[in-house]
C-alpha positions as CSV (number, residue, x, y, z in Angstrom):
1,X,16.5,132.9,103.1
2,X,16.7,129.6,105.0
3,X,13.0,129.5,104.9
4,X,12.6,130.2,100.8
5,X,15.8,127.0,100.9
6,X,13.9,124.6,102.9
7,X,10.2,125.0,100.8
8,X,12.3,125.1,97.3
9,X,14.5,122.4,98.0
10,X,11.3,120.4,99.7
11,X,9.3,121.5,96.8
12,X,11.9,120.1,93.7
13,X,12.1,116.7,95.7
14,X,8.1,116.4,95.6
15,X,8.8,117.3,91.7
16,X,11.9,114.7,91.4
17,X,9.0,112.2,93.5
18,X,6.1,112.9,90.9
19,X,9.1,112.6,87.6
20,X,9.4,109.3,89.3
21,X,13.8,109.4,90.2
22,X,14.3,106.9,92.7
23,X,14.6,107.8,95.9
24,X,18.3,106.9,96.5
25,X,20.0,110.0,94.4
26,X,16.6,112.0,95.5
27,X,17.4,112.0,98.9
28,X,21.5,112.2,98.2
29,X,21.3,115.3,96.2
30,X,18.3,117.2,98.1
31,X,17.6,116.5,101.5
32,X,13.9,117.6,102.7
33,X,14.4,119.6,106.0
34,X,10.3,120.3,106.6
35,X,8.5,117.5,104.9
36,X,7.0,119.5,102.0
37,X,3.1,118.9,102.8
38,X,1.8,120.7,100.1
39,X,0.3,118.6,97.9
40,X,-3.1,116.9,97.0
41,X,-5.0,114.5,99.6
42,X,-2.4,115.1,102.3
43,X,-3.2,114.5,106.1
44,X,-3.7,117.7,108.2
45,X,-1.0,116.6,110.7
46,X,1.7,116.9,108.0
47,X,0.8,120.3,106.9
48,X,0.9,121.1,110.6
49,X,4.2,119.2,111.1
50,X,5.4,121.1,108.5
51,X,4.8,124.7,109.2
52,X,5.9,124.0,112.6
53,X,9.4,122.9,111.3
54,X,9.5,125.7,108.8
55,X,8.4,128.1,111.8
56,X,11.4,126.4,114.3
57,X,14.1,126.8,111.5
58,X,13.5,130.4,110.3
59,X,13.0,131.9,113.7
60,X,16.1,129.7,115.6
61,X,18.1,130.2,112.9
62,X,17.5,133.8,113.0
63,X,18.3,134.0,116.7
64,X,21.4,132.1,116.3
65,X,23.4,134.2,113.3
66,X,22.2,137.1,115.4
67,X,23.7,135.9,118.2
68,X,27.0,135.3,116.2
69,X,27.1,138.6,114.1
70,X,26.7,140.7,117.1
71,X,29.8,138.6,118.8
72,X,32.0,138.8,115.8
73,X,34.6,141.5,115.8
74,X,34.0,143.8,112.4
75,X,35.7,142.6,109.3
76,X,35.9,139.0,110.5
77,X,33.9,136.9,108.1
78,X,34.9,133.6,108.3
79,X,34.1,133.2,111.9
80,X,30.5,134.8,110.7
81,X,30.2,132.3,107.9
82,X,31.4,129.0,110.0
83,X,29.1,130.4,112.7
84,X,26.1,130.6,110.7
85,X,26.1,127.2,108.6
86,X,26.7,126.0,112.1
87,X,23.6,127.9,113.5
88,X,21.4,126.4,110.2
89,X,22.7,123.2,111.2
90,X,21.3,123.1,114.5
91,X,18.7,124.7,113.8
92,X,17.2,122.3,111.1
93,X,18.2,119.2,113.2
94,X,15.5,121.2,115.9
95,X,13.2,121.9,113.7
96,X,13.7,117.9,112.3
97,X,13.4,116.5,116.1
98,X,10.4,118.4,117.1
99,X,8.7,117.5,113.0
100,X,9.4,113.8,113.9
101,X,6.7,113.1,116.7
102,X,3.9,115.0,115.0
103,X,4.8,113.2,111.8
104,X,4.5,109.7,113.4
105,X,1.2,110.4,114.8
106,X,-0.1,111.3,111.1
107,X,1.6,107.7,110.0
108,X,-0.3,106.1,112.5
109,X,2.7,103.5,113.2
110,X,1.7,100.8,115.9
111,X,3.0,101.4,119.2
112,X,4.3,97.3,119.2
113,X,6.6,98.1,116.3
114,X,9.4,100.3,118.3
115,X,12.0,99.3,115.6
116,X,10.1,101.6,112.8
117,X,9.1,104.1,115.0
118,X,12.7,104.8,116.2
119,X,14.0,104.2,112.6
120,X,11.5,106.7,111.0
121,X,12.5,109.5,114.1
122,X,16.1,109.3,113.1
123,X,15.5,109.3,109.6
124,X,13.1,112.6,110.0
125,X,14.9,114.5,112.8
126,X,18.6,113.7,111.0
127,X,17.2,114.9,107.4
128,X,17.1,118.4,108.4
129,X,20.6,118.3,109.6
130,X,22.1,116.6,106.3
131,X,19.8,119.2,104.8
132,X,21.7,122.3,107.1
133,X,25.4,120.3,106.2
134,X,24.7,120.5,102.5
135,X,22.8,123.7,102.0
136,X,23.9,125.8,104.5
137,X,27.0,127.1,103.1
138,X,24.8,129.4,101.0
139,X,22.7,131.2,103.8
140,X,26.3,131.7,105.5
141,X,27.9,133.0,102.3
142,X,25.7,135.6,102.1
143,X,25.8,136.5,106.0
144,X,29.4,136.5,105.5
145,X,29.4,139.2,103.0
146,X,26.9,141.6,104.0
147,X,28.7,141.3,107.7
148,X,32.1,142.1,106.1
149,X,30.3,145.0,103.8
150,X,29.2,146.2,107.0
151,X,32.4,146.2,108.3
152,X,34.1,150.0,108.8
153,X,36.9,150.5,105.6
154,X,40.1,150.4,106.1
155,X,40.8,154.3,105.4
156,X,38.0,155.7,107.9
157,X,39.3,156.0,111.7
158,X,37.7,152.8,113.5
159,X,35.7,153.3,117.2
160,X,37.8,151.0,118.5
161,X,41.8,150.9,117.8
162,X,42.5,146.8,116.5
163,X,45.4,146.6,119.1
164,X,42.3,147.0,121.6
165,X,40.3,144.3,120.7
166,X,42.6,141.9,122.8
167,X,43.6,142.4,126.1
168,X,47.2,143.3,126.4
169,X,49.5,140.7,127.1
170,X,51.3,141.2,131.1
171,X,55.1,140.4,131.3
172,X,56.5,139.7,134.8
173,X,59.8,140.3,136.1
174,X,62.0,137.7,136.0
175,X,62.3,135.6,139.3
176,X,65.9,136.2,140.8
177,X,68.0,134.1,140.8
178,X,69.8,132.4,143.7
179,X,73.2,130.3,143.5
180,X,73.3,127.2,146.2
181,X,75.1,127.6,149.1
182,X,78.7,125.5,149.0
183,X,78.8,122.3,150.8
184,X,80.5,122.8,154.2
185,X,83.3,120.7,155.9
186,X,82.8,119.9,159.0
């Protein structure tokens, strides 16, 4: 799903770039997490740049809600859907970081002009993560609900009571109490 997201949403900003919108509510509204390659008389280093970031965000962001459906206790979605825009977060902001070098070699920026070569990084690697903060609700909606789905009903006997899922709480005596000894004369 986060794959079919990053290629539609890269895909209507190349359509927004050839309606001619400008590029200040293009890039607002619709962030482009892979750097949509896929059009005419592109270099080859883009497409590659590309399908490496599109490759990074599917298959770390499938690692990562994996990771935090197994860990979630049954029936509790919101820690499942705050986990997983999390995990598309992060995972675009990779993919972003390790689409920036391979991008800059296709621009073929001058190594003397440090300035734009550390201005275009930031701008590449951080577009995948405004694209994870804005979009990402959607992927963890859905994970949200088919993990609560999932979840055993409420009338059919759960494996594991929900007293059990938390370790029981240990109480200690009090401490006894002692009364100071009176002051002596003498």
């Amino acid at each position: 799903m986060v794959g079919v997201g990053a290629l539609a949403s890269g895909f209507i900003n190349f359509l927004f770039l050839l309606a001619g919108v400008e590029s200040l509510p293009r890039l607002l509204i619709l962030q482009d997490p892979i750097g949509f390659a896929l059009r005419p008389r592109v270099q080859p280093m883009a497409v590659v740049a590309m399908l490496v970031a599109l490759v990074i965000l599917v298959g770390l962001t499938w690692l990562f809600v994996r990771m935090i459906v197994r860990s979630a206790l049954p029936g509790r979605a919101a820690a499942v859907f705050f986990g997983t825009w999390g995990a598309v977060i992060l995972a675009s902001w990779i993919a972003g970081v390790l689409r920036a070098p391979l991008v800059l070699m296709g621009l073929q920026i001058p190594a003397e002009q440090s300035e734009i070569l550390m201005t275009q990084f930031s701008q590449i690697s951080l577009a995948g993560a405004t694209w994870g903060l804005m979009w990402g609700w959607l992927t963890a909606i859905v994970v949200a609900l088919v993990h609560r789905a999932a979840a055993p009903a409420a009338s059919e006997p759960a494996a594991v009571p929900p007293h059990a899922a938390y370790p029981p709480v240990q109480t200690y005596p009090p401490a006894p109490t002692s009364s100071p000894a009176p002051p002596t004369a003498g």
